[in-house]
Residue, then its C-alpha position, 0 to 999 in steps of 0.5 A: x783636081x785630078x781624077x784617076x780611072x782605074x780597071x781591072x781587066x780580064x781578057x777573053x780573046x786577045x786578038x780582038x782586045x789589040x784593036x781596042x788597044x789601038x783605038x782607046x789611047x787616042x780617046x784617053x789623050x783627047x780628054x787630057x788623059x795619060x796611062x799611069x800603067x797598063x797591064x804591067x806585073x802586079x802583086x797583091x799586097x794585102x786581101x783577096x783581089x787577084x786582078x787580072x790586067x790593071x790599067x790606071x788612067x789620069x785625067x785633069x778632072x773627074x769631068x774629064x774623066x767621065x767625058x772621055x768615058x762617053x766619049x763618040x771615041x771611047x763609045x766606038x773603041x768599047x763596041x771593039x771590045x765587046x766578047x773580048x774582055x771583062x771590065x771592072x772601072x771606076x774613077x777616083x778623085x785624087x788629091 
């Protein structure tokens, strides 16, 4: 069953949060990982969250989705972001 990553994102210092940009697509697609989306324009709906950059990753399992979580490459692309952003992560099941 697929499982999606979702993470609300707010980043500090834009330049040190492009290196993890660089460093965490290859991290996602070693693990069967795709970006669904990636800091695109959002619009709040319903309720009170304002998140600030959403990015929503599909994977074929929540197995997978928690390998790549920690994963030697997705450790080191973390130690990047480190002062540059905040993060708010989960993983869902789909259907």
């Amino acid at each position: 069953m697929v499982a999606y990553v979702v993470a609300d994102v707010d980043v500090t210092n834009p330049t040190q949060y492009e290196e993890y940009k660089k460093l965490s697509p290859g991290a996602i697609a070693k693990h069967g990982g795709r970006f669904l989306a990636r800091g695109g324009q959002s619009a709040v709906l319903e309720g009170d969250w304002r998140p600030s950059r959403v990015v929503i990753i599909e994977f074929p399992s929540l197995n997978q989705a928690r390998n790549f979580y920690t994963s030697v490459e997705y450790t080191a692309a973390r130690r990047v972001r480190a002062g540059a952003a905040t993060f708010k992560m989960v993983v869902v099941e789909g259907v």
